[in-house]
Structures are given as C-alpha cells and as structure tokens.
C-alpha positions as CSV (number, residue, x, y, z in Angstrom):
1,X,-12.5,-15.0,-37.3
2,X,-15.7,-13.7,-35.9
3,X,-15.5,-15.5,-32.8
4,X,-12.1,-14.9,-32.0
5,X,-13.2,-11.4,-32.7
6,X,-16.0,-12.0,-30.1
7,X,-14.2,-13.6,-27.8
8,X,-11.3,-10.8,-27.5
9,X,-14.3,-8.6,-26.7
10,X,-15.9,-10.6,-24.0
11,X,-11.8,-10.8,-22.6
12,X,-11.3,-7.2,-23.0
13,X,-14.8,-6.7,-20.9
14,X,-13.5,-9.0,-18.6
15,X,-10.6,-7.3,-17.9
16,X,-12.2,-3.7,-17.4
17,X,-14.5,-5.2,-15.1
18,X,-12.0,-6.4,-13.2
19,X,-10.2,-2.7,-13.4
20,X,-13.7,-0.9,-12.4
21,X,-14.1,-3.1,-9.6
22,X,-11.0,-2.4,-7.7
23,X,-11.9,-0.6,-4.5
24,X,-12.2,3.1,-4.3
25,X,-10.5,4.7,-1.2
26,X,-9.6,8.3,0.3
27,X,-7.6,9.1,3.0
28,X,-8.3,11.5,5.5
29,X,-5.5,13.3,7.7
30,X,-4.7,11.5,10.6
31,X,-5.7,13.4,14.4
32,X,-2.5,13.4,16.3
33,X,-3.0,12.7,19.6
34,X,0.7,11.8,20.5
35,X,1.8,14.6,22.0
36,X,4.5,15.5,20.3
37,X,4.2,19.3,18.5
38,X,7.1,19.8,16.2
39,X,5.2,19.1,13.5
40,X,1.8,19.6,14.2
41,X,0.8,21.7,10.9
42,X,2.2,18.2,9.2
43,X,1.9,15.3,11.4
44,X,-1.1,13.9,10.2
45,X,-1.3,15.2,6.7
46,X,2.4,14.0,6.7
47,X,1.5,10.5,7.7
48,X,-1.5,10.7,5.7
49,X,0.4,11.4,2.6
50,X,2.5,8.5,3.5
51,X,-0.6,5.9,3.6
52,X,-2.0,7.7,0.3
53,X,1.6,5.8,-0.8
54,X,1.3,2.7,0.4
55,X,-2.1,1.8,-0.3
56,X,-1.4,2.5,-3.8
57,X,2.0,0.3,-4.2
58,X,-0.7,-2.8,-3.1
59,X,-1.9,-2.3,-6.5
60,X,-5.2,-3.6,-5.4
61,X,-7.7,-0.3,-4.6
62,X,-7.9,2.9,-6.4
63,X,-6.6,5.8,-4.4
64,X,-8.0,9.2,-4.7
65,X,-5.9,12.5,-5.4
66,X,-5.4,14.6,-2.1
67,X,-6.7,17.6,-4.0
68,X,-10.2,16.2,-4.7
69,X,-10.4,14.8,-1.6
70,X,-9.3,18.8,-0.1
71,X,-12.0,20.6,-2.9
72,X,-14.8,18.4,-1.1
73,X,-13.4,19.1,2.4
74,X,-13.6,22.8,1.5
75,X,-16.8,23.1,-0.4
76,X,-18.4,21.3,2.9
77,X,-16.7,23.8,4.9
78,X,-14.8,20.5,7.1
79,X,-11.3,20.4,8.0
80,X,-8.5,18.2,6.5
81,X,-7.2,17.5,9.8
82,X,-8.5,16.9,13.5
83,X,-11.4,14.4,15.3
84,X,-13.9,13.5,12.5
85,X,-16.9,10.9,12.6
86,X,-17.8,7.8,11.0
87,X,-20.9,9.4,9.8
88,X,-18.9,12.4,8.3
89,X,-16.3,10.6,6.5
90,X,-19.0,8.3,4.9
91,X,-20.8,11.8,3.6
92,X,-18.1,13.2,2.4
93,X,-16.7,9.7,0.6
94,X,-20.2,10.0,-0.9
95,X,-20.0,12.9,-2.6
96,X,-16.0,11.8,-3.4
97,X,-17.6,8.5,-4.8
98,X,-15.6,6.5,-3.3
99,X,-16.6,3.1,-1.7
100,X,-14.5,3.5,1.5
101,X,-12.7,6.2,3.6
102,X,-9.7,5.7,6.0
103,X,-9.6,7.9,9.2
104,X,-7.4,7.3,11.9
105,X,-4.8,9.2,14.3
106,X,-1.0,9.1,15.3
107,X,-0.8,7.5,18.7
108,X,3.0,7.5,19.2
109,X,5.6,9.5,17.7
110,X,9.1,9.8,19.2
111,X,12.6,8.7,20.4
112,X,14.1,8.2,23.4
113,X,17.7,7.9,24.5
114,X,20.0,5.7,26.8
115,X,23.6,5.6,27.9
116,X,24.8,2.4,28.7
117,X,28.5,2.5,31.0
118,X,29.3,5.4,32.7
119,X,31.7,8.2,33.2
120,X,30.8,10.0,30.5
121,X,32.2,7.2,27.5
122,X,28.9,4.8,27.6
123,X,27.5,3.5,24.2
124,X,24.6,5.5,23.5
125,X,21.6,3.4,22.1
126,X,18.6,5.8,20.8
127,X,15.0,3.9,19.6
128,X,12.4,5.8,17.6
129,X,8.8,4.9,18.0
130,X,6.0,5.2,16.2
131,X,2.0,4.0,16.3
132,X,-0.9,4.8,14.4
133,X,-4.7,3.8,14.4
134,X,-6.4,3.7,11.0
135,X,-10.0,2.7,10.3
136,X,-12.0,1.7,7.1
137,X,-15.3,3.6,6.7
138,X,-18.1,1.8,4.3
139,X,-19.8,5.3,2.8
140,X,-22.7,3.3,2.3
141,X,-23.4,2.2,5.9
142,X,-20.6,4.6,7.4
143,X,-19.6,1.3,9.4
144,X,-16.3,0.2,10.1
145,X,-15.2,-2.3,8.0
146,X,-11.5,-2.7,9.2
147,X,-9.1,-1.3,11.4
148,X,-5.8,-1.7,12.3
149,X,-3.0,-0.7,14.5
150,X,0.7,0.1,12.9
151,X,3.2,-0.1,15.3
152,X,7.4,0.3,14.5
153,X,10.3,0.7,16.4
154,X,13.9,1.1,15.1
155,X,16.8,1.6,17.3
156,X,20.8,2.5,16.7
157,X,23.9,2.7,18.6
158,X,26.9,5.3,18.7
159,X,28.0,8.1,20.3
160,X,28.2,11.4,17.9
161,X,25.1,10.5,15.7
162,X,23.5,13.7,14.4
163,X,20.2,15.2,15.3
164,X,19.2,15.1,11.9
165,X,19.8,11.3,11.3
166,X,17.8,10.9,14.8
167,X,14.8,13.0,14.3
168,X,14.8,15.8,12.3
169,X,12.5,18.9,12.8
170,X,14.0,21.4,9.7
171,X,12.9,18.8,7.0
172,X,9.3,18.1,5.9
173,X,7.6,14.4,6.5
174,X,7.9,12.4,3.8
175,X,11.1,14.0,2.5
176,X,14.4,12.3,1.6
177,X,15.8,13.8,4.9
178,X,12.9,12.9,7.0
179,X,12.5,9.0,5.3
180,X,16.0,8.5,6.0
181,X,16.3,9.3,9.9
182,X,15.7,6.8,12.6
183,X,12.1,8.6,13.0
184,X,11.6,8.4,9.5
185,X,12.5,4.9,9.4
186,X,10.1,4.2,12.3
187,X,7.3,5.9,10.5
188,X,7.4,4.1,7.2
189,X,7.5,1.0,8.9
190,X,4.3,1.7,11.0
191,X,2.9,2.7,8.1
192,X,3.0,-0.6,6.0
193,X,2.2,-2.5,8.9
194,X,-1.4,-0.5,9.7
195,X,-1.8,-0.7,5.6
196,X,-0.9,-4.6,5.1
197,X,-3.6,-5.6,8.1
198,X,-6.4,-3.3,6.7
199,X,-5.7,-4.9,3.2
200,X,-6.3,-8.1,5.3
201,X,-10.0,-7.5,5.4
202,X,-10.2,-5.8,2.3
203,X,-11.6,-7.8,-1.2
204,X,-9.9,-8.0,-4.5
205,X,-6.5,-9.7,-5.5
206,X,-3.6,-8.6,-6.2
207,X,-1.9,-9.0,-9.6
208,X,1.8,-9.3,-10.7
209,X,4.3,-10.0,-13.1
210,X,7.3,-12.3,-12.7
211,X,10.8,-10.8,-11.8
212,X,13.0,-13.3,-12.4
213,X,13.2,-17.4,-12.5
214,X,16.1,-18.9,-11.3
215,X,18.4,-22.0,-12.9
216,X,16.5,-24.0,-10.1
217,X,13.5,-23.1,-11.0
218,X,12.5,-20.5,-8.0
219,X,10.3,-18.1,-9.5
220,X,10.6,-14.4,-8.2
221,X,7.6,-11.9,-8.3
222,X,6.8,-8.3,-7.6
223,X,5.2,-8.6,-4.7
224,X,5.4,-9.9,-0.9
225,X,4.0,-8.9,2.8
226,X,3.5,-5.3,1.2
227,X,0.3,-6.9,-0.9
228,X,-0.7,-9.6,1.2
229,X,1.1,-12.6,-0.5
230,X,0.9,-15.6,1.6
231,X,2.7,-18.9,1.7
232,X,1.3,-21.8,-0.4
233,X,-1.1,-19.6,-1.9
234,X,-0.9,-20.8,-6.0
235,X,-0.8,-18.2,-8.6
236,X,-1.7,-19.4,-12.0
237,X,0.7,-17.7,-14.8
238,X,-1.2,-15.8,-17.7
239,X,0.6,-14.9,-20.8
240,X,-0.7,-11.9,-23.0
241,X,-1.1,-12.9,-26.5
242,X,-1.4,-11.2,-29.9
243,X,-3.4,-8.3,-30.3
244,X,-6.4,-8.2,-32.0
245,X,-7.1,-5.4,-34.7
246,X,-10.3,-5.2,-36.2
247,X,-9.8,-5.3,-40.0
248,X,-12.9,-2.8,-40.7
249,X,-12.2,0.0,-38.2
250,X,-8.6,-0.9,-37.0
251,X,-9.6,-1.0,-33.7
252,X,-8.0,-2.7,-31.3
253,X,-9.6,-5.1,-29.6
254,X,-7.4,-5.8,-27.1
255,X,-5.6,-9.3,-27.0
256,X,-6.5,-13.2,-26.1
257,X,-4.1,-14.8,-22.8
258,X,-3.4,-17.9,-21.9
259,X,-3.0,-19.7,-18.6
260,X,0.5,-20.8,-19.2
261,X,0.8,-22.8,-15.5
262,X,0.4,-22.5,-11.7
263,X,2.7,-21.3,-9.6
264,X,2.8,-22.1,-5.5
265,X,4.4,-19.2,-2.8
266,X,7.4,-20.8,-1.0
267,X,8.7,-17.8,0.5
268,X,7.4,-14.6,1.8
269,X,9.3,-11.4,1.9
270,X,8.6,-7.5,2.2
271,X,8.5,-6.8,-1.0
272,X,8.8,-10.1,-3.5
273,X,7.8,-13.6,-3.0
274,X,9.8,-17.3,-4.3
275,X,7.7,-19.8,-6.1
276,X,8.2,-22.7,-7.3
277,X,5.9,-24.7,-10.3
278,X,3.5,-26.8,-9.8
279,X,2.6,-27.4,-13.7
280,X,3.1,-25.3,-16.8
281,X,6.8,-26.2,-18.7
282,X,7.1,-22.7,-20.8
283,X,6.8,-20.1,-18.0
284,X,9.0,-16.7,-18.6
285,X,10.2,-13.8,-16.9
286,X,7.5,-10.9,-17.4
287,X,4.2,-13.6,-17.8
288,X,1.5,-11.9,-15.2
289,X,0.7,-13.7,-11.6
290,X,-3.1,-13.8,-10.8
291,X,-4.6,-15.5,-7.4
292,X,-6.6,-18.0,-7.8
C-alpha cells in the first residue's frame, strides 16, 4: 500500500513538473507600421489581445495577464505600444518572470475593391489583407529565438455588401462585429498563422483528450494545425485512474494512469486531427493524448 502510496507521489510530482515547466510568455502590443489609422489607439493592442488568445488555445505555454504585463510597463515608465528593443523586452520579461516575450508590428491591414463588367452592373469582388511580424525574445539572453510572419487574405463577391461586414471602423477589434467582417476574418487568420510557426520553434508538447472514435475506428482529438499536430506523429493514450486518498490525513494524492495504447495522426485539420491505432484494444472517448 505504501508503495502505491509512493508511487502516486512520484506521478503527482511528475505531473506538476511537467505543469511548471510549460513556457512562460507575455505579449507586447504590436507597432503598426501599416499605414492604415482608423484604429490606431487599438491596432496593435487589438491584435495583441488577439495573439494573447491564441497562444493560450495551444495549450502548450503559460500566458501572462495583460494587466501585469501593463503594471510593469508603467512602474518602468515604458509604453504599451510603439518601437521597443530586444534588450527592453528581455528587462522587462525579467522583472514579469517570464522566460520569453513576443514583440512584433502590423505590416498590412486593409481591403481593396474591384468591379469586374462594366456599365455600372459588374460583380464587385472586395479582398481584405492582413500581415504581421512577431518575434520571440529569450529574457535571459534578450536573443531572438523565433519569428514569424502571419500573413491572410479573404476575399467575397456581391454587389450591396455593407461597410460593416467589409471593414468596420464603429466596432472595437476583437469584438463580435469586428471577428465577423471580411477584415476581421483576415486578421484572425494572420493571427494563427504567425502563432502556429512561432510554436514551431518553441519546446514542450502539446496534450489532449479524445473527442470522439468512430465505428471504423478513426479516432478524433482536440487539436490540429492550431497546436502543431503533424501527420504520423504517434500519440500514446493515457487513462486516469483511481484516486488515491491517504487514509491518515485524507489527502489526496492524486491518481495512478495507464498507457492504454498508441495512437498515429492520419489527418491534419485546423482545429482536430484523425488517428487511427496502432496498439491498445480498450481505448475511449475522453482518455488523454500525449506526444511521444
């Protein structure tokens, strides 16, 4: 009993180890340097917002709360916003205590329209476009560790589309209004992409559940391009077991798993991945995905 006792320990340590050494990251606002004004009290603490987002839905680094991140900024008498250094960011993730920093600035941000036919009854096709540069600071060394280019462009076509489901300018970035326009759309997008090529470079795995496994034995799971799932990358299949309560103290000590199987990416999308098994017979919906 004692060394199942022991053993739940040394699996509980194991775990938290694992939690504390997740990356730490904060995320500066981004310099615009596109051009475009309409929102230039927002645009970068907008977009920067926006990356705060993603990077947390990798599930794979720790992102820190925008207000710390502004209490520092203030203290040090810096701006949020504007040209900042290598050198800076690294001092200031210092005293955040974080391992890393993103800085970066919007490149590209707007739409353009074309009429195609003539006389006044052409199709009109509009395209929004959006690019941002993001870098990876090491507070340590202040060095850049990764950067990455995000780059989107979504396009429509009609004649009596809306402003506001163009590019709205009375809505906030980030907001419902904003997220669903064609600019909107274009900005997510180059979001994810700048995020999912920094995460490239970056260590630690991701970790999942499964979603769903089919009658033919496809297995679905939470995660896809967004977390940098890759085609026949295997997965083994951990199953939490029964928790552990220490008879003397009725503490928990957490809970034993076991490596139910292995599991091998077929198919890669935005957001999920397919699998299929390569060994394990008793695999469920909701057992835990870890790289291996």
């Amino acid at each position: 009993m004692r060394k199942m006792m022991l053993a739940a320990v040394m699996t509980v340590a194991m775990v938290g180890s694992a939690v504390a050494a997740m990356p730490r990251l904060a995320v500066m606002n981004l310099e615009n340097k596109s051009g475009f004004r309409g929102y230039e009290k927002d645009l970068g603490q907008g977009m920067a917002d926006m990356l705060v987002t993603q990077f947390v839905n990798t599930k794979r680094v720790k992102v820190i709360e925008r207000a710390e991140l502004e209490k520092v900024l203030t203290e040090q008498k810096l701006g949020l916003s504007g040209a900042i250094t290598a050198q800076t960011a690294a001092q200031v993730g210092k005293l955040l205590g974080v391992e890393y920093m993103v800085i970066g600035s919007v490149n590209e941000f707007g739409t353009n329209k074309s009429v195609i036919g003539g006389f006044g009854v052409g199709m009109v096709n509009h395209s929004a476009n959006v690019g941002l540069d993001i870098r990876l600071i090491d507070t340590t060394s202040a060095e850049v560790v990764a950067a990455a280019t995000g780059e989107a462009k979504k396009t429509t076509r009609g004649v009596g589309i809306s402003n506001s489901a163009i590019f709205p300018t009375s809505v906030a970035l980030g907001s419902s209004g904003f997220n669903s326009s064609l600019i909107g759309k274009a900005t997510r997008s180059a979001v994810e992409d700048a995020v999912a090529k920094v995460m490239k470079n970056l260590g630690g795995n991701w970790s999942g559940v499964i979603l769903k496994i089919s009658e033919d034995g496809v297995v679905t799971i939470n995660g896809g391009e967004n977390v940098g799932v890759q085609a026949n990358e295997l997965y083994k299949v951990i199953r939490k077991g029964e928790e552990l309560i220490d008879p003397e103290t009725g503490e928990s000590l957490g809970s034993e798993e076991k490596v139910m199987g292995e599991i091998k990416i077929t198919e890669v999308k935005p957001k999920f991945a397919n699998a299929k098994i390569v060994n394990g017979k008793d695999i469920l919906k909701d057992d835990r995905v870890e790289k291996k």
